[in-house]
C-alpha positions as CSV (number, residue, x, y, z in Angstrom):
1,X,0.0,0.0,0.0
2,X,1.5,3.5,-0.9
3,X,2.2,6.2,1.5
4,X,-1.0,8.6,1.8
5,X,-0.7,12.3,1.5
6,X,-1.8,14.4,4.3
7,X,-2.8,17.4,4.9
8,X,-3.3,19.7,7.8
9,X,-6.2,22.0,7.0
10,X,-6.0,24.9,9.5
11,X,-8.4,27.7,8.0
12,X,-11.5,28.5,6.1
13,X,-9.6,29.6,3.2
14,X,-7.4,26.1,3.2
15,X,-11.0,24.1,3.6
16,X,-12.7,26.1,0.8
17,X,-9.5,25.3,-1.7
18,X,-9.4,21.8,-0.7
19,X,-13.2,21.4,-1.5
20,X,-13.7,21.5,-4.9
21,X,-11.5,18.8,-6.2
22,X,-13.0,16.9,-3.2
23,X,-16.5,17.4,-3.9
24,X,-16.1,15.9,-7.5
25,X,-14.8,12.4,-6.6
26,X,-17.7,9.6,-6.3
27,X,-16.4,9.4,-2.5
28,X,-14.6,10.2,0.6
29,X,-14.3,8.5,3.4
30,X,-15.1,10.4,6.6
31,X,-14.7,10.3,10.7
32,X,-15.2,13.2,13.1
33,X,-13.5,13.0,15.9
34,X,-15.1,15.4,19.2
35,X,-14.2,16.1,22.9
36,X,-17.3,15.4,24.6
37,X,-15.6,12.9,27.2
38,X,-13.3,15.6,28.4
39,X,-15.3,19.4,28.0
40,X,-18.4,20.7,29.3
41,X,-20.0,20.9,26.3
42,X,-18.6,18.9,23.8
43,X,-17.8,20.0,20.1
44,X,-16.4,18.6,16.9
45,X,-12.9,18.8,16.8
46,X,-11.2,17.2,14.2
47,X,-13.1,16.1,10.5
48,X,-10.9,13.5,8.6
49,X,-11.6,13.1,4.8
50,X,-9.8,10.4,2.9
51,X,-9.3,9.6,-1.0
52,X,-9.4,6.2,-2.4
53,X,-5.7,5.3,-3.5
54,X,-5.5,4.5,-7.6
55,X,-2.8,2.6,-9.6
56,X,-1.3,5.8,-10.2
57,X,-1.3,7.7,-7.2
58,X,-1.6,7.2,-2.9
59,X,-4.8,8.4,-1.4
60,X,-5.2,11.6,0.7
61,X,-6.2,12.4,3.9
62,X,-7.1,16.4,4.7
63,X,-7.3,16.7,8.3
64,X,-9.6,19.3,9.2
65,X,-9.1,20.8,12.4
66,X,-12.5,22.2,12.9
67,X,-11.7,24.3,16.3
68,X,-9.6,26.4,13.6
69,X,-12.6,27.0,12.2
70,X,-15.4,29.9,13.4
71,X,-18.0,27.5,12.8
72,X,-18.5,24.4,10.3
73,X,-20.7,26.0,7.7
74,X,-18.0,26.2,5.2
75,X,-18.4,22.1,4.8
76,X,-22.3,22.1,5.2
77,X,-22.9,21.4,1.2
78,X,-19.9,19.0,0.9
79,X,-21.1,16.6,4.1
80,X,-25.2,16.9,2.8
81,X,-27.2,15.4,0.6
82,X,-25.3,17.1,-2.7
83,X,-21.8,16.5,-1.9
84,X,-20.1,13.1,-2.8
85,X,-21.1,10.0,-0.7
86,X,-19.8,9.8,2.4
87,X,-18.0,6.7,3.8
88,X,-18.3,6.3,7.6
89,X,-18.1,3.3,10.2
90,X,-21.3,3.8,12.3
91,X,-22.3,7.3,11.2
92,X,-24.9,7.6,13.9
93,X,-22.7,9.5,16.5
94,X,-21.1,11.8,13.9
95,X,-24.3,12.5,12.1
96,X,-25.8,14.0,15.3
97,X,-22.5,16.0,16.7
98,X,-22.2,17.7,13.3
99,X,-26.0,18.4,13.1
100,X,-25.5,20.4,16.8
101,X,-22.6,22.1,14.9
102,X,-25.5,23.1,11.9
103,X,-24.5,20.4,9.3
104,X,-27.0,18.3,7.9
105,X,-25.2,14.5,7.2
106,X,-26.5,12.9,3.5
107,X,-25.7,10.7,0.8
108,X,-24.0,8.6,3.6
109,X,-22.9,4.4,2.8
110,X,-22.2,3.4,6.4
111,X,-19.6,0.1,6.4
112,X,-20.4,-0.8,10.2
113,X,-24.2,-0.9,8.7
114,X,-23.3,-3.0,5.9
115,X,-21.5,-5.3,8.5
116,X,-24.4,-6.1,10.9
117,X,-26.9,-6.7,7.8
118,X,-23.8,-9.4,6.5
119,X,-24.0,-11.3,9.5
120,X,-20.8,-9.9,10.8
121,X,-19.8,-10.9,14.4
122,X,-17.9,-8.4,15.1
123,X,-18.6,-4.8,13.7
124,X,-16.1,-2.2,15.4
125,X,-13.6,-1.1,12.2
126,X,-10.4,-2.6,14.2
127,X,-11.7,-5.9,14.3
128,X,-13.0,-5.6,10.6
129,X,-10.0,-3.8,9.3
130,X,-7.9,-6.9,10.7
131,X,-10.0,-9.4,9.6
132,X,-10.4,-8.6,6.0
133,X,-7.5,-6.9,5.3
134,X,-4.8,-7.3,8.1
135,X,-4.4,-4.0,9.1
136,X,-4.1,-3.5,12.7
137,X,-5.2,-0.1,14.5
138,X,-3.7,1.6,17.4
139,X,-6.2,2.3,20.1
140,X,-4.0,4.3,22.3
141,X,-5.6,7.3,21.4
142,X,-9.5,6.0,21.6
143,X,-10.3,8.3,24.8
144,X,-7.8,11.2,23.7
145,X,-8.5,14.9,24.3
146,X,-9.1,16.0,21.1
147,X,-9.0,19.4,21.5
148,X,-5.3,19.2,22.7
149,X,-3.1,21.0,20.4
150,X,-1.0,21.0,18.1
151,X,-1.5,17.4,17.1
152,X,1.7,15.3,17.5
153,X,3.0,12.9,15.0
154,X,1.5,9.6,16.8
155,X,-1.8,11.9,17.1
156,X,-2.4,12.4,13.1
157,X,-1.2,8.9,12.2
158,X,-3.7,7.5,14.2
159,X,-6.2,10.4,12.3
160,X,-5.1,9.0,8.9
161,X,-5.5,5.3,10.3
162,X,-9.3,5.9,10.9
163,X,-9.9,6.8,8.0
164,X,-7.5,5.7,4.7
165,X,-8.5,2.2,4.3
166,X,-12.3,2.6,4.8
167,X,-12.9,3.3,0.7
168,X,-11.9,-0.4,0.7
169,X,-13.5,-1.7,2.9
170,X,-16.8,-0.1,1.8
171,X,-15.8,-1.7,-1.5
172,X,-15.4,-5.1,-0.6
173,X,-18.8,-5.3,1.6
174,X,-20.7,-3.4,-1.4
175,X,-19.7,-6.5,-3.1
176,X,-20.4,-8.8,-1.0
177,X,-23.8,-7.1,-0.2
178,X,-24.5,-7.2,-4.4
179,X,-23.8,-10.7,-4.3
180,X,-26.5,-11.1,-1.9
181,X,-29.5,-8.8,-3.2
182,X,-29.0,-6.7,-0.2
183,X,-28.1,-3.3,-1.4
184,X,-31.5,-1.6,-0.7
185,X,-32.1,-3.1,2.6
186,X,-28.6,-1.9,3.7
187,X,-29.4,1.5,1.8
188,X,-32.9,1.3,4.1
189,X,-31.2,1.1,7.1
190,X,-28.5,3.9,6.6
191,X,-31.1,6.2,5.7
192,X,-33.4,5.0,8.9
193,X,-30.2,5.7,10.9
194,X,-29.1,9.3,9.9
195,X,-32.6,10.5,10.2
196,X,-32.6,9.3,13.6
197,X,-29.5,10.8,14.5
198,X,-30.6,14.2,13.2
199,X,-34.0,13.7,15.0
200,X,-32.2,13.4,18.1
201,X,-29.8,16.2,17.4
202,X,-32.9,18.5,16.6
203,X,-34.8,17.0,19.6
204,X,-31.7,17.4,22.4
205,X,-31.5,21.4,20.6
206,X,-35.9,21.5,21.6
207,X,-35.6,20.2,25.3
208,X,-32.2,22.0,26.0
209,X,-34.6,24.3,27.7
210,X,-35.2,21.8,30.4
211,X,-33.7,22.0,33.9
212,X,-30.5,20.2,33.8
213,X,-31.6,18.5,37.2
214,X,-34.8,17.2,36.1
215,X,-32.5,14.8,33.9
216,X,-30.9,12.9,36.6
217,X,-32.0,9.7,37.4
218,X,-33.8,9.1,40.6
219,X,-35.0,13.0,40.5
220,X,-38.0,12.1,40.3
221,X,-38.4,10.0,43.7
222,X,-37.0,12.9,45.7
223,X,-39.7,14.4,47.9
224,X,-40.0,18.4,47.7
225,X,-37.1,19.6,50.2
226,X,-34.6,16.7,48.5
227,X,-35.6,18.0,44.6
228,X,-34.6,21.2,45.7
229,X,-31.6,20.0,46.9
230,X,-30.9,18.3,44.3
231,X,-31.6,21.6,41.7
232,X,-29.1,23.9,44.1
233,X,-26.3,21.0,43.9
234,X,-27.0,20.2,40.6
235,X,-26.7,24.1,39.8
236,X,-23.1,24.4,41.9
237,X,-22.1,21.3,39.7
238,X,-22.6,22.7,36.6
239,X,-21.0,25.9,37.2
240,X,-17.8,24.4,38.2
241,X,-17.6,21.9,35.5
242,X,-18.3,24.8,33.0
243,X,-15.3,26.7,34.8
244,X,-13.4,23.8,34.2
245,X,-14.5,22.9,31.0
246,X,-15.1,19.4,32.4
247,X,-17.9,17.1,31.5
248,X,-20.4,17.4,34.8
249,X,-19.8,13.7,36.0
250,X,-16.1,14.4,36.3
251,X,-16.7,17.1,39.2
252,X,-19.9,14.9,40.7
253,X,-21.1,12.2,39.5
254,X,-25.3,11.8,39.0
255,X,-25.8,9.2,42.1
256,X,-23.6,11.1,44.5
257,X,-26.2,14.1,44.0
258,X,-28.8,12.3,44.6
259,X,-27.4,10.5,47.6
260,X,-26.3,14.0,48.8
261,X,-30.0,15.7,48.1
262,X,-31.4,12.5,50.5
263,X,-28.8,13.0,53.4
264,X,-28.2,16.7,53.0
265,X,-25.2,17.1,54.3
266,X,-24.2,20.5,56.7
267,X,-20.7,20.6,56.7
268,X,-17.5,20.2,54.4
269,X,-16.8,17.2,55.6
270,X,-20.1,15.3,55.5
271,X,-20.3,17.1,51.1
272,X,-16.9,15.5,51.1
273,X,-17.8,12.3,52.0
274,X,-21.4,12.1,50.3
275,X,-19.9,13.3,47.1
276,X,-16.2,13.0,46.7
277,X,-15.4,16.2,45.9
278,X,-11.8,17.5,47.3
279,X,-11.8,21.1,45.9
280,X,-11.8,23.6,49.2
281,X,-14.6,25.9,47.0
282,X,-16.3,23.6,45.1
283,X,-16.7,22.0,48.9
284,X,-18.1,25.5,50.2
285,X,-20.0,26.1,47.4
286,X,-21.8,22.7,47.9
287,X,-22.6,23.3,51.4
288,X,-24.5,26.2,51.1
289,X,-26.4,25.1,47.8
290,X,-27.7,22.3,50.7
291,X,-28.8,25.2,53.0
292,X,-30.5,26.8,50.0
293,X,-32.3,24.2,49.2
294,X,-33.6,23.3,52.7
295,X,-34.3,26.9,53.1
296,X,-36.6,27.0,49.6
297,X,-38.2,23.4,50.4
298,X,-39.2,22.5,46.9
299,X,-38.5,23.8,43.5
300,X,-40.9,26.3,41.3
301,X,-43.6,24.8,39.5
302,X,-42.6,24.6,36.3
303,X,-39.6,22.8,36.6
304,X,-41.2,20.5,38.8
305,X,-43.6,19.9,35.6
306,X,-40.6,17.9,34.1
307,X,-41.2,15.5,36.5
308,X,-44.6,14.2,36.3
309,X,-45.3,10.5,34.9
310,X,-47.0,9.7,32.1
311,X,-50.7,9.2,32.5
312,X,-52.3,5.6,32.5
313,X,-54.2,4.1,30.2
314,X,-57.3,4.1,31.3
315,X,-58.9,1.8,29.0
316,X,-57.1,-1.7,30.7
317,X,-59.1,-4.3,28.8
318,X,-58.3,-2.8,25.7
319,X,-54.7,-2.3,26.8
320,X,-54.5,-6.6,27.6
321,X,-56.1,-7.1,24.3
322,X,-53.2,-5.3,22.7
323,X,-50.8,-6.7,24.4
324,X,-52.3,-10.4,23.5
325,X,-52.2,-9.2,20.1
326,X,-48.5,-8.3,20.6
327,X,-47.5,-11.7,22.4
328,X,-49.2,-13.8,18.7
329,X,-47.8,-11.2,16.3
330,X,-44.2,-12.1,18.3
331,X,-44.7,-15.8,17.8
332,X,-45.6,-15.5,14.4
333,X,-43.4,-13.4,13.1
334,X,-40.6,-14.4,14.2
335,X,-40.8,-17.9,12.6
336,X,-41.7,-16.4,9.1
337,X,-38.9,-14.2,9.6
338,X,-36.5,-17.1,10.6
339,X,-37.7,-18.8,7.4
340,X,-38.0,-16.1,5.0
341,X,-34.1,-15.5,6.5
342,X,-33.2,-19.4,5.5
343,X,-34.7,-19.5,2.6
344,X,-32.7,-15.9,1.1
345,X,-29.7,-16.6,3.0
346,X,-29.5,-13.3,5.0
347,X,-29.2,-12.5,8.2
348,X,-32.5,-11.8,11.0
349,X,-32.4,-8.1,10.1
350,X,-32.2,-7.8,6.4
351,X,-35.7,-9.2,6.1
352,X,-37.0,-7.1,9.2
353,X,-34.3,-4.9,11.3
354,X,-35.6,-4.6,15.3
355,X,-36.9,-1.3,15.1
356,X,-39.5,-2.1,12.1
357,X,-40.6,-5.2,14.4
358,X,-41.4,-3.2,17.5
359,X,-43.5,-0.5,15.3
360,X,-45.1,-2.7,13.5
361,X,-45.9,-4.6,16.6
362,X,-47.2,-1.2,18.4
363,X,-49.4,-0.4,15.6
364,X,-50.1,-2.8,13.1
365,X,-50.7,-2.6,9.1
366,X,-53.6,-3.1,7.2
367,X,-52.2,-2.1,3.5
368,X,-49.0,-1.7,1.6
369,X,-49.2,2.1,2.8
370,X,-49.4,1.2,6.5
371,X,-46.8,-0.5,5.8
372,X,-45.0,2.0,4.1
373,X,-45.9,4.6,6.8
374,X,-42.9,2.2,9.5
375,X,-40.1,4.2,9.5
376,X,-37.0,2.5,7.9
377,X,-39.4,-0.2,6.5
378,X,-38.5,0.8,2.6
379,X,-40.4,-0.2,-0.7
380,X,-37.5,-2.6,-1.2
381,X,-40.0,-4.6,1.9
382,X,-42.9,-3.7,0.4
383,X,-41.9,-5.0,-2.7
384,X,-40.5,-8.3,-1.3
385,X,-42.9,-9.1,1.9
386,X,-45.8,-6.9,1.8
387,X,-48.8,-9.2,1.1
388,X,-47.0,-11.5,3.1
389,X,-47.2,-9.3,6.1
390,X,-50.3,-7.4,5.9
391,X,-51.6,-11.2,6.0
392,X,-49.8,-11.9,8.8
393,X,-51.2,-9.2,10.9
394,X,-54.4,-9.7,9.5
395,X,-54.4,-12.9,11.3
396,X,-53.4,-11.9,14.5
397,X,-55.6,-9.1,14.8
398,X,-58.8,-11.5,13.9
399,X,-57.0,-13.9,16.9
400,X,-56.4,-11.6,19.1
């Protein structure tokens, strides 16, 4: 294999030259790499694009260092739907930190994707890379910073290593999923995860207006002097990890907050030993957020609001019915799907991937359009199953 070229991309102006003879190639593989294990609010930090190597010439790898960058608009049309298609491994994490950043992932052929609807054991790019190829990865840098700069030799090899041979190995799995008549399922499924991703992108921007607090698990149990506890430490947390620049859990971790709201601990020493914190003023600071929220006994209404459960059905007969419905629907689809699997030589989720199982399951299908209406179901199923599966939950609605 030749020696790739790389290139460290450092400014707008470098990124905007690079572009255009990027954006006419067929492909690029992609990774984005962010900081969100080590910074209080995570952002991208580095973009890696890679060129297939030729007989002629070594690939390329332009490593974008997007904290360069004012902000990542200058790559919004070459990462969307009319740029070149995108090579990742498991898009689904880079699709929605880029979407936060204001860039829309499309036209997206995701390897780890192609992998699971093969039959692949093992999925992660190391173990595939090794398997199919014999490259071996270095995974010293899995949990790096990656805002550190500059980045250091070892640093961009491992960059380039992410990232060079994955126009390959898209290759050989296209081929192998050609030879298998399961293109458009894998297509499908792509699709049904990036719209996910930039669902929950778009969702996490509409409820960053809820209390921080009202997030943490066992919140909700907390009677009204221990919720506002909870909101005052909660609050002290969050200021000192945004002083930091630490992720929250690094200065108090969820459970100790809770544990501390229950006990509410007076003094620096009893904070110290509820939550583990060793800082003189994040100690103090802790302290008196307990006193506060004593002193307030409960939190203002509409936060409180966050916490209420969802309401009960009230219709329980019709509930049990459903549920009947469910337990049959279960049974009989998963032996047609086992068959309809043996008989095509594919794996469980080519002929009906978990998610399209569970909604189907929730709401049924009547007609080709009901069926249509499942998100990540596809005409390619249609086309293939669909009178076979209206049938099917014809029958165990008439059973139920």
């Amino acid at each position: 294999m030749k020696t790739p070229d790389v290139h460290l991309l450092t400014t707008a102006a470098q990124v905007q030259d690079a572009l255009p003879r990027l954006g006419v190639l067929p492909r690029v593989a992609v990774d984005c790499e962010s900081n969100g294990m080590h910074a209080w609010r995570g952002r991208v930090c580095v973009i890696q694009l890679a060129t297939a190597e030729t007989d002629t010439r070594a690939g390329e790898v332009f490593l974008i260092d997007a904290l360069a960058l004012d902000d990542l608009a200058c790559l919004g049309a070459f990462l969307g739907s009319g740029g070149p298609v995108k090579v990742f491994h498991d898009a689904g994490f880079d699709a929605r930190i880029l979407r936060r950043e204001g860039v829309a992932l499309g036209r997206v052929l995701d390897t780890a994707v192609h992998a699971r609807f093969l039959g692949a054991r093992e999925t992660g790019l190391a173990a595939m890379l090794d398997a199919r190829f014999g490259v071996k990865l270095d995974k010293r840098y899995q949990h790096h910073d990656w805002a550190r700069r500059p980045l250091d030799p070892g640093v961009i090899e491992y960059l380039v290593g992410d990232v060079i041979d994955l126009g390959r190995l898209a290759a050989s799995l296209e081929e192998e999923s050609r030879a298998r008549d399961i293109a458009e399922e894998i297509a499908e499924e792509t699709a049904y995860m990036i719209d996910n991703a930039l669902r929950d992108a778009e969702e996490d921007d509409h409820h960053a207006r809820r209390p921080p607090w009202t997030r943490i698990k066992g919140a909700r149990e907390l009677g009204a002097v221990g919720r506002a506890v909870l909101r005052e430490l909660a609050g002290v947390r969050d200021a000192v990890a945004q002083e930091k620049d630490v992720p929250p859990g690094r200065v108090v971790s969820n459970s100790a907050l809770v544990t501390a709201a229950r006990a509410r601990p007076r003094s620096v020493a009893e904070v110290r030993k509820a939550t583990g914190v060793t800082d003189d003023a994040a100690l103090k600071a802790l302290v008196a957020a307990v006193a506060r929220g004593v002193e307030r006994g409960d939190v203002p209404a509409d936060e409180r609001a966050w916490l209420a459960h969802e309401p009960a059905p009230r219709d329980l007969s019709a509930r049990r019915d459903r549920e009947r419905a469910l337990s049959s629907w279960r049974a009989v689809e998963a032996e047609w799907r086992a068959e309809e699997a043996t008989r095509r030589g594919v794996d469980l989720q080519v002929v009906l991937p978990g998610h399209c199982l569970a909604d189907l399951a929730a709401r049924g299908a009547r007609s080709h359009d009901d069926l249509r209406a499942v998100a990540g179901f596809g005409e390619v199923r249609v086309r293939r199953y669909g009178d076979a599966l209206v049938g099917l939950l014809a029958e165990v609605d008439s059973g139920a």
